[in-house]
N, C-alpha and C positions, 0 to 999 in steps of 0.2 A: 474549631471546637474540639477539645479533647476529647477521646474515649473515655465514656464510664463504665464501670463491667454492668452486662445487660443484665438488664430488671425485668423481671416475671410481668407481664403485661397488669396493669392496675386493675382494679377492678371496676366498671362503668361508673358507679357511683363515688368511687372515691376519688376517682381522677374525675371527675363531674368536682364535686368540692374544690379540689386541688386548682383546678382551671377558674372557676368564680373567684378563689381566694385570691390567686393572681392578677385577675379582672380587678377585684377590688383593692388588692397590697399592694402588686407591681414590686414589691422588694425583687433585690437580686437571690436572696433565700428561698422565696416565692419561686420566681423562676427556674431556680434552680431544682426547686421540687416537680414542677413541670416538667421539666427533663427529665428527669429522673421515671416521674408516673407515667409518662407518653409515651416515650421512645420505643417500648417492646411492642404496646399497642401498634403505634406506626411502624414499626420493621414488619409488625406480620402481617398487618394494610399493603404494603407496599408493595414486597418483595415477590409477590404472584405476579402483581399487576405492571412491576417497572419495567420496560423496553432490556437491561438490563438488570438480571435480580440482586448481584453483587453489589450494583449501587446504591438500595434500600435503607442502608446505613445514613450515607449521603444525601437519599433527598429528603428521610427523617429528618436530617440537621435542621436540609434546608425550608422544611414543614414546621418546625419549633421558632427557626429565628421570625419566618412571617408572621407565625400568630403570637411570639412576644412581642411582633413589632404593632400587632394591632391589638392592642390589652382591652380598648375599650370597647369595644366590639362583643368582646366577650361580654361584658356586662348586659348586654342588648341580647345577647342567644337565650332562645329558651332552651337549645341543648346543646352547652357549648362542646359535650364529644361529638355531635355530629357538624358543627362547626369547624371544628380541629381538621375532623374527618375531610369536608368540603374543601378546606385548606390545603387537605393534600393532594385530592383531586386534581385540583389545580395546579399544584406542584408537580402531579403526573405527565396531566393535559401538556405542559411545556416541556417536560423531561420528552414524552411522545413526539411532541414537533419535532426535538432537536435530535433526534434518533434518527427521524424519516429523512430530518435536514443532511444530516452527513452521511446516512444512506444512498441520498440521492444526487452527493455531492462526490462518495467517493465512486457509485454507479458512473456518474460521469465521466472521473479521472478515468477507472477500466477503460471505456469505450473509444474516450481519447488516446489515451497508452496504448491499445490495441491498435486503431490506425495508425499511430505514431508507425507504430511496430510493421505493420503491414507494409507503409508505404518505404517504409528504408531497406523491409526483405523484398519488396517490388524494384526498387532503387537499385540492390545489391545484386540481384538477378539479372538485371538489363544490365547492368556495367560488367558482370561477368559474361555475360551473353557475348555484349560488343570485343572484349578483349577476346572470347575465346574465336570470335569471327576474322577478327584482327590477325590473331597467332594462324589462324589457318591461314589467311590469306599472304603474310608475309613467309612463312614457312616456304611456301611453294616458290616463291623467289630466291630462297637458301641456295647455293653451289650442289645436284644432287648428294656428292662423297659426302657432304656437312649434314643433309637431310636423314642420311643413312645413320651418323653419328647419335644425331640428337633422336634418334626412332629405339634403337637403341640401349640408349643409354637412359632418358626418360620417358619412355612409355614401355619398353622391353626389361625397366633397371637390371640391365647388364654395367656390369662394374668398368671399370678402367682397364683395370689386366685384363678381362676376359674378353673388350674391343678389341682390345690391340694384338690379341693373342689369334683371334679369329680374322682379324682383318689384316696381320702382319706385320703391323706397325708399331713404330713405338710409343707407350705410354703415353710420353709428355705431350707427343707431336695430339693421341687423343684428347688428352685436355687443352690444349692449348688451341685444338679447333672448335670445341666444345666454349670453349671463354668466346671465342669471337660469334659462335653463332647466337652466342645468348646475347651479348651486346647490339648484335646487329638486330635481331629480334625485337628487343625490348626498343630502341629507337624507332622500328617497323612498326608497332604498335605502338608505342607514343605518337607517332605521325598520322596510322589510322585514324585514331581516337579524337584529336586534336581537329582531323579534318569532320568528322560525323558529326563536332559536335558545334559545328559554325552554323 
């Protein structure tokens, strides 16, 4: 339904006419004036009372399309504004369900995504737990000269030069025992891990 620019809320009695006349014409002209007399009524019905007040526009709309869908009805009201009125109620009453509904739908996802969450940081924690038990345990089977390196170098971060400078050695021969204990390492621990987890 397009936007029309909003209208000063009708007055009880003329939008009372407006609504019979509809009950009795049903033209599209007819309804059209119904839109036009109701809508501010209904935006300022609504907009206290919707789950969301931004939406008051929307369930106006959807308060106008029910009760042009039930024209005859209106013939039967003694007051057909508080007819209109009850119509919206209604339109509330389910606007209210489906509020709580996704309320309590997106309540849910939280609660799940938080376990979710929980159980992969429990997950994530046990698996570093076990590798850093792993690295200690294979560590102590290093050559001690190797154990010195890698002390070091990654837990001390002394540089390359300053190993080799301290320990006498050259550079490369630092790296190049440094490559082998990480290889031998990382196999130590793929072997741990593999076996804890039979």
């Amino acid at each position: 339904m397009t936007e029309s620019p909003a209208a000063a809320p009708a007055h009880p009695s003329e939008l009372e006419t407006t609504l019979r006349d509809a009950a009795l014409d049903g033209s599209l002209a007819t309804q059209e004036r119904v839109v036009r007399a109701a809508q501010g009524l209904l935006i300022g019905y609504l907009a206290p009372r919707a789950p969301v007040p931004a939406d008051a526009d929307d369930l106006a709309q959807q308060v106008l399309i029910e009760a042009l869908g039930s024209l005859s009805r209106w013939r039967r009201a003694a007051d057909p504004v508080g007819w209109l009125l009850g119509v919206a109620r209604n339109v509330l009453r389910r606007a209210w369900r489906a509020h709580a509904r996704e309320a309590a739908r997106r309540s849910r996802l939280a609660v799940e995504m938080s376990a979710r969450l929980a159980e992969r940081l429990d997950d994530a924690a046990e698996r570093a737990a076990e590798r850093l038990a792993a690295l200690a345990a294979c560590e102590s089977n290093l050559p001690e000269g190797w154990r010195d390196l890698v002390d070091l170098h990654y837990r001390q971060h002394h540089s390359l030069d300053a190993i080799a400078h301290s320990r006498a050695i050259a550079k490369g021969t630092v790296g190049a025992t440094l490559f082998r204990a990480r290889a031998r390492l990382r196999a130590c621990i793929e072997a741990h891990l593999a076996e804890a987890s039979r």
